[in-house]
SEDRENZA-440118 format. One line per field, with one value per residue (C-alpha): y negated, z negated, x; residue number from 1. Coordinates in steps of 0.1 Angstrom, whole numbers, plus 5000, padded with zeros to 4 digits. Layout:
! residues N
v <- Y,...
w <- Z,...
u <- X,...
resi <- NUM,...
This chain:
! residues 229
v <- 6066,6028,6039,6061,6028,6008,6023,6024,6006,5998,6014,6045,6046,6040,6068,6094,6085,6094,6130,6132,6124,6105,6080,6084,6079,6049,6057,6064,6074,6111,6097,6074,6096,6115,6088,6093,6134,6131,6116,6145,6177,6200,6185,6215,6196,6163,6179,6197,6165,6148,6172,6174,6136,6145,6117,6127,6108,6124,6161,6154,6144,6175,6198,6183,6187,6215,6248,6275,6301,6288,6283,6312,6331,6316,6281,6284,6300,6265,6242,6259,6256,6218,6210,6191,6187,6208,6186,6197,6234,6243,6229,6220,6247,6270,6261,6262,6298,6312,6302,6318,6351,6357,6349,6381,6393,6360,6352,6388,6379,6347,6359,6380,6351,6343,6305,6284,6267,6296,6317,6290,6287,6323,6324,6299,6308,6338,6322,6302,6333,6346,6313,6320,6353,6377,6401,6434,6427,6418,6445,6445,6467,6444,6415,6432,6445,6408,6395,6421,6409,6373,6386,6397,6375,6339,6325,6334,6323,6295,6260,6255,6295,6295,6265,6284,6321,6300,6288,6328,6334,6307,6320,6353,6343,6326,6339,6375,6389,6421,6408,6377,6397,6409,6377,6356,6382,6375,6337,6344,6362,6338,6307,6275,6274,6247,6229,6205,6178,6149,6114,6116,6122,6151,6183,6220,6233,6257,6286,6299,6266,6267,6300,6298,6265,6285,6312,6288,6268,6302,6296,6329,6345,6313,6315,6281,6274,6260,6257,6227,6197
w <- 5615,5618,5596,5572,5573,5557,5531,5515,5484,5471,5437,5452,5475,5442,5423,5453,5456,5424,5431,5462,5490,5515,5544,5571,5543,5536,5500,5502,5474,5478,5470,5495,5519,5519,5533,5569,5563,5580,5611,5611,5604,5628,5649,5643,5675,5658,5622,5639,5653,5623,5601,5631,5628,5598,5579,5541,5540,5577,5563,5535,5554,5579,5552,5539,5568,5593,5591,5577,5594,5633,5623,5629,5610,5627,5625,5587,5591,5609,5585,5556,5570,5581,5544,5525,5493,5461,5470,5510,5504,5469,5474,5513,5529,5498,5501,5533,5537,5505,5525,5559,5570,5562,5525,5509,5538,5534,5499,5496,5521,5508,5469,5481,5494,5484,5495,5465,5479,5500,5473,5452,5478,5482,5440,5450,5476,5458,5426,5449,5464,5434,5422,5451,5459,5442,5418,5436,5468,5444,5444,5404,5401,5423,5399,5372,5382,5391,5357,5348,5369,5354,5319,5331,5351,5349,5325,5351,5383,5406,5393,5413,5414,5373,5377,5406,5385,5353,5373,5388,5350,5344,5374,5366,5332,5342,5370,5369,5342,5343,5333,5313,5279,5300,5314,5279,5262,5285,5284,5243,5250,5281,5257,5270,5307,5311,5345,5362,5368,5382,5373,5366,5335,5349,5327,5326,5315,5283,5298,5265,5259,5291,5293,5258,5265,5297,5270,5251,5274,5284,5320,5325,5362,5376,5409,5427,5461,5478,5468,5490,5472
u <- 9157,9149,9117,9137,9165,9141,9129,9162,9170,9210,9200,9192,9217,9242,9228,9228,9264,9273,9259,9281,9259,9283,9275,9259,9229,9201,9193,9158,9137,9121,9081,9091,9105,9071,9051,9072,9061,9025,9046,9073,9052,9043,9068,9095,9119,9115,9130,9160,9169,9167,9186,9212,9219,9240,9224,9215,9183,9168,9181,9162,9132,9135,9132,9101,9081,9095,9071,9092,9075,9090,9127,9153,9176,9203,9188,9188,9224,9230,9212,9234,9269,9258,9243,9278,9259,9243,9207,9207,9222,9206,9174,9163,9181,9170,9136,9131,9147,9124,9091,9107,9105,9141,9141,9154,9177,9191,9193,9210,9235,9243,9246,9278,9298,9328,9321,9304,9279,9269,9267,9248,9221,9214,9204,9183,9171,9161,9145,9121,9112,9104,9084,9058,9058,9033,9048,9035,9055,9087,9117,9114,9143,9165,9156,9164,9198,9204,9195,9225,9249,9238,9243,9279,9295,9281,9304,9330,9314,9323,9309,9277,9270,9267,9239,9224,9225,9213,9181,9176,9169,9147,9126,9125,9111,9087,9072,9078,9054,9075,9104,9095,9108,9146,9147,9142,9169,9198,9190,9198,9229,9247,9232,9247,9266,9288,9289,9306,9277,9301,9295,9257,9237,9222,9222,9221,9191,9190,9173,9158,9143,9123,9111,9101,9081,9066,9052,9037,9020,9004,9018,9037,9033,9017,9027,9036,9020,9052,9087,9099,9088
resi <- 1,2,3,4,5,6,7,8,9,10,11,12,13,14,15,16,17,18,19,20,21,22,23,24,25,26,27,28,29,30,31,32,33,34,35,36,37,38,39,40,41,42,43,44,45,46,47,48,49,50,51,52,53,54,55,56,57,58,59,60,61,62,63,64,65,66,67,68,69,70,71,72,73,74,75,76,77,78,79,80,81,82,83,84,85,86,87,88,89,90,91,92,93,94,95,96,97,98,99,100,101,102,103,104,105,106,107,108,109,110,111,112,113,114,115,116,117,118,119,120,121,122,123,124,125,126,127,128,129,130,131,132,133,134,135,136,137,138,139,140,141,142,143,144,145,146,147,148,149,150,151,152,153,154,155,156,157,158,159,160,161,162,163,164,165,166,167,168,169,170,171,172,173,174,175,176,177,178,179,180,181,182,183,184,185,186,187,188,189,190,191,192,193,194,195,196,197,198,199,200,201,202,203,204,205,206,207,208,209,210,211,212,213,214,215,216,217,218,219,220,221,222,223,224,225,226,227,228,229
């Protein structure tokens, strides 16, 4: 923590405030954070007790370096209903579930919640999943009826679940060969989905302009390696 402490900087700390993180937090820059890694991995005990301190910047951290493979279901159940914020819940807790052995039963369970950020994590918990898994072990008929759903009801959805359903399409367009033509259509026909970003300049991405630049870059069903990063 002292480490961790020290590497924060009052810019950061600024910016990560105006995307909702809240004290306990340092305001540490991610490339920075991932020199501490090499002292954190394979030390699963030593990244509970750092996400457990509540502290943005140490949850942050745990998720970085804890081995997906030796953490529970009801560990990541834990992790979830502890992460406050969209960068802990949508993209830690997310990626660490998509590389566990509990990424579809979760991801399925989550989707159906009526909480946001629940719900939020389990679309992205499932688009990881898809980002590294091979396509022959993917339920392609789940994914599609998904993409459906999408089409349906996204314009309609809960603030945080539209961003999470608008980055299910981007996945399944570009890493899902299969599907790469569905998933482009119903990017055309939900076209822009407005959310709620706060007081940041961060945006929602177009997801017809990013599958389309995936096609043409010739990079369609490259798998990633991992999805916590």
């Amino acid at each position: 923590m002292e480490q961790l402490e020290a590497l924060g900087t009052p810019q950061t700390k600024k910016t990560l405030g105006r995307h909702g993180i809240r004290e306990p937090f340092f305001g540490v820059r991610i490339g920075d954070m991932k020199k501490l890694v090499k002292f954190v991995k394979n030390n699963d005990n030593l990244s509970k007790e750092l996400y457990s301190t509540g502290n943005y910047d140490a949850m942050y951290l745990a998720g970085l370096s804890i081995n997906p493979s030796n953490i529970t279901k009801e560990e990541l159940q834990q992790w979830l209903e502890q992460a406050y914020c969209d960068a802990i819940s949508e993209y830690i807790v997310a990626g660490v579930a998509a590389e566990s052995k509990f990424a579809l039963e979760l991801a399925r369970e989550w989707i159906k919640s009526e909480q946001e950020r629940v719900s939020a994590c389990g679309w992205s918990t499932y688009s990881n999943y898809i980002s590294i898994t091979d396509d022959s072990i993917l339920d392609i008929e789940e994914i599609s009826e998904l993409l459906d759903t999408i089409e349906i009801c996204i314009h309609k959805e809960r603030n945080r679940v539209k961003y999470a359903m608008n980055g299910f399409v981007i996945s399944v367009g570009a890493y899902v060969v299969d599907l790469n033509e569905k998933a482009l259509e119903v990017a055309k026909r939900i076209g822009k989905v407005d959310v709620y970003m706060g007081d940041t300049c961060c945006k929602v991405p177009l997801a017809t302009d990013y599958v389309e630049k995936i096609i043409n870059m010739g990079r369609i069903g490259k798998k990633r390696k991992r999805c916590i990063c």
